[in-house]
C-alpha positions as CSV (number, residue, x, y, z in Angstrom):
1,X,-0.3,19.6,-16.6
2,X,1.8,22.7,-17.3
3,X,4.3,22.1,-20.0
4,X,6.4,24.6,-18.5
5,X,6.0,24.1,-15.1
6,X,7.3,20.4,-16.2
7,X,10.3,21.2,-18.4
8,X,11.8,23.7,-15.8
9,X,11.3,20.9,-12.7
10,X,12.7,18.2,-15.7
11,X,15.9,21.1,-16.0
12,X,16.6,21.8,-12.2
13,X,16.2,17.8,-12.0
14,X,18.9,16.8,-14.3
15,X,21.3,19.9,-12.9
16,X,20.8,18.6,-9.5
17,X,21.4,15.4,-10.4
18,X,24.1,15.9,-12.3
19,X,26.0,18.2,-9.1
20,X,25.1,15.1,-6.8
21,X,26.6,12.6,-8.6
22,X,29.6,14.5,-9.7
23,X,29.2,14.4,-13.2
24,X,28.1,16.9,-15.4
25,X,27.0,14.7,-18.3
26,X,24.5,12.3,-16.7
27,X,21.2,11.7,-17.9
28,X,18.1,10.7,-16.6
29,X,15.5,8.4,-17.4
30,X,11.9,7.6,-16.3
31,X,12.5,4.6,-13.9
32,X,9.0,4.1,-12.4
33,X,6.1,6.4,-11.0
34,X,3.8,5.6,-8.4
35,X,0.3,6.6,-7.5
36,X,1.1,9.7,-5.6
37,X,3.2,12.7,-6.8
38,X,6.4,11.2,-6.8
39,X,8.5,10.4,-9.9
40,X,11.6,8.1,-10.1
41,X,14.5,8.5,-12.6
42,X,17.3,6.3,-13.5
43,X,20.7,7.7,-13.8
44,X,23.4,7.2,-16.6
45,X,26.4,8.2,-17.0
46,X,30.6,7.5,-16.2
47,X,29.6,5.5,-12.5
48,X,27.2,3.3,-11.5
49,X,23.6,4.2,-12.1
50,X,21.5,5.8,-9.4
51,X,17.4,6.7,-8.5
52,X,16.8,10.1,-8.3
53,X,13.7,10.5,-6.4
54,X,11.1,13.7,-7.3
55,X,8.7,14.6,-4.2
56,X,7.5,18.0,-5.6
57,X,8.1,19.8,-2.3
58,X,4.6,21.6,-3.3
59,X,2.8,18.3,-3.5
60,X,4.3,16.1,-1.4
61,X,6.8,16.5,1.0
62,X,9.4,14.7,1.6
63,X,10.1,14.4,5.1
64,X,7.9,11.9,6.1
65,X,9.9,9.2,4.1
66,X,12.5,10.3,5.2
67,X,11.7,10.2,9.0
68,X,10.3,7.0,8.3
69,X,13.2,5.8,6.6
70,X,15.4,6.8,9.5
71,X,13.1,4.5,11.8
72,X,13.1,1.7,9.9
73,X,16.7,1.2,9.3
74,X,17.4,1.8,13.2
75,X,15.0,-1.0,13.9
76,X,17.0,-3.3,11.4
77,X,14.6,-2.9,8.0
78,X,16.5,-3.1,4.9
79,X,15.3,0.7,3.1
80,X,17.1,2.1,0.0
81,X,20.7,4.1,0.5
82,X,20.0,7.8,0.8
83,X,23.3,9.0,-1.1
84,X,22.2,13.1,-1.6
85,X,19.6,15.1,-0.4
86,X,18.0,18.2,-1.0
87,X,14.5,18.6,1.2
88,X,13.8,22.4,-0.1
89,X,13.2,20.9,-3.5
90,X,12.3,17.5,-2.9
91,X,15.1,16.1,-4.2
92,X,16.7,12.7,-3.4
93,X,19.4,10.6,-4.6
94,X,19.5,6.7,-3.9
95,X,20.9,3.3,-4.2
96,X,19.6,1.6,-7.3
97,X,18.4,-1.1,-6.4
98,X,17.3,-2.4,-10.2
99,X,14.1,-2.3,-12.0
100,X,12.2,-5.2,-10.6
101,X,10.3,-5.2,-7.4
102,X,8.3,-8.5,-6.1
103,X,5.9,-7.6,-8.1
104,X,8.0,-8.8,-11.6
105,X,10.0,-11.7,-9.7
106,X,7.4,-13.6,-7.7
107,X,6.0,-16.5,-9.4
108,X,4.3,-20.0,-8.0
109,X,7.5,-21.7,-7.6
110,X,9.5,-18.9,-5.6
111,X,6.6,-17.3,-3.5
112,X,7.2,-19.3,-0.1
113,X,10.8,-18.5,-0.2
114,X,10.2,-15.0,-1.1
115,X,6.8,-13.9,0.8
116,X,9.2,-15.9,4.1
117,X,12.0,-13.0,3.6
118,X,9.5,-10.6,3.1
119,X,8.2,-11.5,6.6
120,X,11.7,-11.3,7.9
121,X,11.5,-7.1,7.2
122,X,8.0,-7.4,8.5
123,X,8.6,-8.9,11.5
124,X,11.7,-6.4,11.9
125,X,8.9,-3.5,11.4
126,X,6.5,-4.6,14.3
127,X,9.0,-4.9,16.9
128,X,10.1,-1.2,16.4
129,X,8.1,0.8,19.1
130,X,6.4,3.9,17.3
131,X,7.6,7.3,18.8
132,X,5.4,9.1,20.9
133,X,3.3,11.3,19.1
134,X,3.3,8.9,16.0
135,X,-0.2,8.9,13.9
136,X,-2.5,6.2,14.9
137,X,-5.0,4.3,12.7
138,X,-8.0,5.9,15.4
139,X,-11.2,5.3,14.4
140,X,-11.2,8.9,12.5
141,X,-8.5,7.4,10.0
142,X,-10.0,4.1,9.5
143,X,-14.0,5.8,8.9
144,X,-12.5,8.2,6.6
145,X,-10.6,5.4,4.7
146,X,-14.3,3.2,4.3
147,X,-15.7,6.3,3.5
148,X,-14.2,6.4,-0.2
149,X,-16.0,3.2,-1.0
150,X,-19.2,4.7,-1.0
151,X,-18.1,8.0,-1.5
152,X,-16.4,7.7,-4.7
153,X,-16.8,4.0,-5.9
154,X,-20.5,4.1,-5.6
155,X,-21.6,7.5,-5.5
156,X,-19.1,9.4,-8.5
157,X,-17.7,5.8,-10.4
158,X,-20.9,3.8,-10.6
159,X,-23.8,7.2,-9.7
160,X,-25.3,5.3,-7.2
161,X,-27.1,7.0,-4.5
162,X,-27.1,4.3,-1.2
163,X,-30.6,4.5,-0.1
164,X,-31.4,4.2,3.5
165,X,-31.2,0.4,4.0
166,X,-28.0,0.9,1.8
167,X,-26.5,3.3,4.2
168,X,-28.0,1.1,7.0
169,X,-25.7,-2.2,6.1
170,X,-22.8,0.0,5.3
171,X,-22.7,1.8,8.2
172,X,-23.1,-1.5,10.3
173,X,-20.2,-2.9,8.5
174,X,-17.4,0.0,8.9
175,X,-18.5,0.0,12.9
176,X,-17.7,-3.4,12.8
177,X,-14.9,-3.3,11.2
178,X,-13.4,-0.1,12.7
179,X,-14.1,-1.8,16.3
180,X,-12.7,-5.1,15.3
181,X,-9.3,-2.9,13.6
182,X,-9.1,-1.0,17.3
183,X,-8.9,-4.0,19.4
184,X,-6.0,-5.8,17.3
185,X,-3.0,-5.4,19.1
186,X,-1.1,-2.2,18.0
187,X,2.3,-1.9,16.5
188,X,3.7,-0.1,13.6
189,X,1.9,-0.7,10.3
190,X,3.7,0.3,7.0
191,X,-0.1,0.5,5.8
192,X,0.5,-0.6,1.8
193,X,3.6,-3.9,2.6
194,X,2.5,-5.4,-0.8
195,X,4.5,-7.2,-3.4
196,X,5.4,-3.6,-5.9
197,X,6.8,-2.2,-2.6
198,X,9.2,-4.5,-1.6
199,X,12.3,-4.8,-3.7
200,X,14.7,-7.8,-4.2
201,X,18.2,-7.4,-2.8
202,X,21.1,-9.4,-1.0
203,X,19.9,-8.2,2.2
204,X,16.6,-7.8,1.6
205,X,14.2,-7.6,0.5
206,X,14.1,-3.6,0.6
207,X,10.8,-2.0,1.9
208,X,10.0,1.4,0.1
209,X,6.7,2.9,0.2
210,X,6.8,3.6,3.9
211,X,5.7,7.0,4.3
212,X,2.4,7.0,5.4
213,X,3.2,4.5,8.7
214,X,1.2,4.7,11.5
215,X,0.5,2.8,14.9
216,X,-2.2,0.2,13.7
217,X,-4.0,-3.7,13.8
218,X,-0.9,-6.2,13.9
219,X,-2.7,-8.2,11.1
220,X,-2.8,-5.4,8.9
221,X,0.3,-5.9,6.7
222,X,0.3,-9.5,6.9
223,X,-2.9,-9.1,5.0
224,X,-1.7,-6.6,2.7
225,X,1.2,-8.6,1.8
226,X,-1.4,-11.7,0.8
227,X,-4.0,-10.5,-0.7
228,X,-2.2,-7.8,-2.8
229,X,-4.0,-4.8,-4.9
230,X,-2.1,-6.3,-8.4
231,X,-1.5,-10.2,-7.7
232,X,-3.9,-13.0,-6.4
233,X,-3.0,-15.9,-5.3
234,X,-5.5,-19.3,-4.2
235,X,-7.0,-19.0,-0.5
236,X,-5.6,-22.6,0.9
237,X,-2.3,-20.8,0.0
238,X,-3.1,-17.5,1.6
239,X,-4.2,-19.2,4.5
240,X,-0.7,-20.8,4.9
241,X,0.8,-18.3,4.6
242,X,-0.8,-16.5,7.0
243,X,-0.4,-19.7,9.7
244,X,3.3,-19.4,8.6
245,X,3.8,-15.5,9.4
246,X,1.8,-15.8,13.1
247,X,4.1,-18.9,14.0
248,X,7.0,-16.9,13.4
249,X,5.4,-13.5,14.8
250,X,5.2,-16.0,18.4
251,X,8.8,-17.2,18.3
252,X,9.6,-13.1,17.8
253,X,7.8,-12.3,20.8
254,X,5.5,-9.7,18.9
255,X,1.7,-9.4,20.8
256,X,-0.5,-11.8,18.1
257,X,-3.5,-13.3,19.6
258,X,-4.3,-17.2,19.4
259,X,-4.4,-18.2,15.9
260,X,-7.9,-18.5,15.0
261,X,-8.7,-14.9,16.3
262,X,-5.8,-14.1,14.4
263,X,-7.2,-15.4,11.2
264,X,-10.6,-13.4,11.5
265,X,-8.6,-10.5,12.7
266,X,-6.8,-11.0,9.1
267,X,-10.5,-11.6,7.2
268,X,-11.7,-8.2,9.0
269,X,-8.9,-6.0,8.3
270,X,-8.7,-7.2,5.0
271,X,-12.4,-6.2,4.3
272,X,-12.0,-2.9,5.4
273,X,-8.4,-2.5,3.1
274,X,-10.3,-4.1,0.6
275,X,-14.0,-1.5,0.1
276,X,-10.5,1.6,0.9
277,X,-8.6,0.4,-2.0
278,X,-11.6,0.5,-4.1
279,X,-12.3,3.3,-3.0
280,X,-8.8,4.7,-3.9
281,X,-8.9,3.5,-7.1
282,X,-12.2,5.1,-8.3
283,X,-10.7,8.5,-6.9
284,X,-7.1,7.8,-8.8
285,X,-9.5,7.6,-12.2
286,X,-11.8,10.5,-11.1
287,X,-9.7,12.8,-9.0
288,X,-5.8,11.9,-11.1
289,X,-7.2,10.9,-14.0
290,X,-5.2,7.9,-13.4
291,X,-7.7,5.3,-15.1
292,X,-5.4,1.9,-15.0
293,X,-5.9,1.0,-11.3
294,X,-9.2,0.7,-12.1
295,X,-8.4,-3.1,-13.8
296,X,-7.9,-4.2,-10.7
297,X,-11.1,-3.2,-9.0
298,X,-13.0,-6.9,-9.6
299,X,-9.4,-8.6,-8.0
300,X,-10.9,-6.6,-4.3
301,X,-14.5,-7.8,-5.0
302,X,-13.2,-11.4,-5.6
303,X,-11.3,-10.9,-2.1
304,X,-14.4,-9.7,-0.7
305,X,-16.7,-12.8,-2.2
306,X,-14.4,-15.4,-0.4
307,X,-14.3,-13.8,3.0
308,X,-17.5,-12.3,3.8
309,X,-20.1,-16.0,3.1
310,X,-17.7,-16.6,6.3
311,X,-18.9,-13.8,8.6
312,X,-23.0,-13.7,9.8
313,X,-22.1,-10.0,10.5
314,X,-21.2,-9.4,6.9
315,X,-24.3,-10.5,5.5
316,X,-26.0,-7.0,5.1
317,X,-22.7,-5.9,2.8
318,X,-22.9,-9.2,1.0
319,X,-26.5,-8.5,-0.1
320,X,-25.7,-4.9,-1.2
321,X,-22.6,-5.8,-3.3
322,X,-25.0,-8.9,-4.8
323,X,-28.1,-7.2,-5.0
324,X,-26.8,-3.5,-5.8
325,X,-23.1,-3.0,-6.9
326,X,-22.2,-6.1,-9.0
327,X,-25.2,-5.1,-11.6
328,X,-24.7,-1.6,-11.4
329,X,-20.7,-2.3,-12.4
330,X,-22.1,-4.4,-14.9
331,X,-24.5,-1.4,-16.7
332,X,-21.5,0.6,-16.4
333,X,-19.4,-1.6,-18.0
334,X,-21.9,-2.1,-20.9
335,X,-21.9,1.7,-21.1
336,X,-18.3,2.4,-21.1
């Protein structure tokens, strides 16, 4: 970091800020950041608090939310209030919609009531018809996305060097899955609907997170929203849950297949998000020297030990992960 570099963005911030919200003694405070380059800031002051989103216009540009933000609430998806803008310096000024996402407010009792309003925005998502010209999840996208599991996961987290057989069962497994993604019916996928990403309102609940959306597997969010990176709930519950979305994904009219191609399509796709976000998560540690996602790496191998003793065609991963990763996590672990 440059100390500088961050106390002049922290000043034209705050003067921003303050010139937006019409008050020239506000403050701001951290509200939340996220894995990316974006930063978050609470505003206080004579009226009611606001977010100031920070998309460092040099990092991360912020016309891609805001495109996608512009799509959504066309197609009926409640997204946070854009109240100021400034895109030359990545400077946004929204709703507040408070400090809790799903994330802090979902428990046992209230899951089925709030994971079935979550699937009303979800539902709204699918039946918007991507522009032409919107990015696809192609089979470049999805190969690159497998790719971090072996690339940083196993080769720069645990030092492992896949051997040929290695590289054998893993490439078997991402054409497989890449195949299987590609002949899921298509429709717009947010690409990380999960519980932090989804905020509790009257209308609600609000989707945020939504920049990277592409054209992509319909079973693809369902999955995400499920079986999520920082929450794990039983599989007979899961597996409701997941009869429960497709029932009401039929009476919407949106293109899901019978249900029990539906549920392998669900398996699949989560197998491939699961060896990406591992993937991700090694890199965040590595790359951002952002070491706490890494916690939640034996959550995606849990995932991965209930789904793939279901698949014949998974068999050649579930060996490498038994035979190979799990005791090579475990000497790093030792060594740590």
């Amino acid at each position: 970091m440059n100390p500088s570099a961050d106390a002049a963005r922290e000043a034209e911030r705050l003067a921003w800020a303050r010139e937006a919200l019409d008050d020239r003694l506000a403050l701001l405070s951290r509200a939340s950041v996220d894995a990316g380059f974006r930063s978050y800031w609470r505003s206080s002051g004579r009226g009611p608090s606001r977010i100031v989103m920070d998309s460092p216009p040099d990092k991360e540009d912020v016309r891609p939310w805001l495109r996608i933000r512009a799509l959504l609430e066309e197609g009926g998806v409640r997204v946070p209030h854009v109240l100021a803008e400034d895109l030359d310096r990545g400077l946004l000024l929204l709703e507040d919609l408070g400090a809790h996402t799903y994330l802090h407010a979902i428990d046992a009792d209230n899951a089925d009531t709030l994971f079935d309003d979550a699937v009303t925005q979800l539902l709204r998502l699918q039946a918007i018809a991507p522009p032409d010209g919107f990015p696809s999840y192609d089979e470049a996208l999805l190969a690159r996305e497998l790719r971090l599991f072996d690339e940083w996961f196993l080769g720069r987290h645990l030092g492992l060097a896949p051997d040929c057989a290695a590289m054998e069962a893993l490439d078997g497994t991402y054409r497989r899955l890449i195949d299987a993604a590609l002949a899921q019916p298509q429709v717009l996928v947010h690409r990380d609907f999960m519980p932090r990403n989804l905020m509790p309102a009257e209308d609600g609940p609000a989707v945020l997170d939504f920049q990277d959306a592409v054209r992509g597997p319909i079973a693809y969010d369902v999955l995400s929203l499920f079986k999520d990176a920082f929450l794990s709930w039983p599989e007979a519950r899961v597996a409701g849950w997941v009869d429960r979305y497709h029932a009401r994904a039929v009476d919407a009219g949106l293109p899901v297949p019978p249900l029990e191609r539906f549920r392998r399509d669900a398996d699949w796709i989560g197998v491939q998000r699961h060896l990406k976000v591992i993937g991700i998560f090694a890199r965040l540690n590595h790359r951002d020297h952002k070491p706490k996602y890494l916690a939640d790496v034996p959550r995606f191998f849990a995932y991965l030990d209930a789904v793939l003793p279901r698949y014949p065609e998974f068999a050649a991963l579930q060996a490498l992960i038994e035979d190979t990763v799990k005791p090579a996590m475990a000497a790093h672990a030792e060594s740590a």
